[in-house]
C-alpha positions in Angstrom: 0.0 0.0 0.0 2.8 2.4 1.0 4.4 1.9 -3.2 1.4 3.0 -5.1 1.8 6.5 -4.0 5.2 6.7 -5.0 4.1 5.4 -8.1 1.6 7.7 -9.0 4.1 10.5 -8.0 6.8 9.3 -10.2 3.7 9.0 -12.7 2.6 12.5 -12.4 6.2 14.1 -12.5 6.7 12.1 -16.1 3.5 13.6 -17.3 3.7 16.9 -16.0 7.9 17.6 -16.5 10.5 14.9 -18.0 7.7 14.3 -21.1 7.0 18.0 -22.2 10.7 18.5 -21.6 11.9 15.8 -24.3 9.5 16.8 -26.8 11.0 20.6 -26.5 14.6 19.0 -27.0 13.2 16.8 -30.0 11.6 20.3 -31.5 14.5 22.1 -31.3 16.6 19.3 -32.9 14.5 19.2 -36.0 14.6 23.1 -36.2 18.0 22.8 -35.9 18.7 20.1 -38.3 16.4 21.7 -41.1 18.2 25.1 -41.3 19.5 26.6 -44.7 21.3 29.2 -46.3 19.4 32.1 -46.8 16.8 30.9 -42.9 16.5 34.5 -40.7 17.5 33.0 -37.4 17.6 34.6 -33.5 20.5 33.5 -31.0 20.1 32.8 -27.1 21.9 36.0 -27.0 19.5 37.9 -28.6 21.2 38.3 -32.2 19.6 38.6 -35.1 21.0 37.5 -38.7 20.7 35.1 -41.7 22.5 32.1 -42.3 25.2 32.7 -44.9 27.6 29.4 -44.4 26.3 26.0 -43.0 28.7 23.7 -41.6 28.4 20.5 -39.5 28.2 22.2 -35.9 28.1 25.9 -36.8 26.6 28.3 -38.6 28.3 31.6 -39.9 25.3 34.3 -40.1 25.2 38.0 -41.7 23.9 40.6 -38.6 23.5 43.8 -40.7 23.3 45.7 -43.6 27.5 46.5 -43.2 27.6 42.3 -43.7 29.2 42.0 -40.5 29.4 37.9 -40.2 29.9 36.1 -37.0 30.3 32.3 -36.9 28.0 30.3 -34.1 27.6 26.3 -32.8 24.4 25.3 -34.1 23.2 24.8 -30.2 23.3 28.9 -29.8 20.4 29.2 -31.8 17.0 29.9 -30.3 14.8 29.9 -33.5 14.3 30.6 -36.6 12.1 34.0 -37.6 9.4 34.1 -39.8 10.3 35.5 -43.3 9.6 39.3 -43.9 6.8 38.7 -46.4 4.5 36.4 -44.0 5.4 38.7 -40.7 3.6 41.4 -42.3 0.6 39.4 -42.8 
């Protein structure tokens, strides 16, 4: 009798932490796995820029109009953006 509480606790923290968790880490994965050349993208620092070089574990992207390019792991990016054309939508 004293186990099936434990149970249902070790139940409800799957459920409610470690499951929502892994499917996060699976999303960004795939986002990270289907960037290309050309894909606006944001860092965890807060950077802004387009993808101008893809290699196996980094990214070079372009930050501004003066093409200043900086060279990132693939794991320092947060997202991609939307493209201007549907952002304005």
């Amino acid at each position: 009798m004293t186990v099936l509480p434990f149970v249902l606790l070790i139940a409800v923290f799957y459920f409610m932490m470690i499951r929502p968790e892994n499917k996060r880490k699976k999303a960004e994965e795939k986002m990270r796995s289907e960037l290309a050349v050309g894909d606006e993208i944001t860092t965890i620092g807060g950077l802004v820029g387009t993808i101008c070089t893809l290699k196996e574990d980094t990214v070079v992207i372009e930050t501004s109009a003066d093409r200043v390019r900086v060279e990132f792991t693939k794991t320092a990016i947060a997202g991609k953006r939307a493209p201007a054309s549907e952002e304005k939508k």
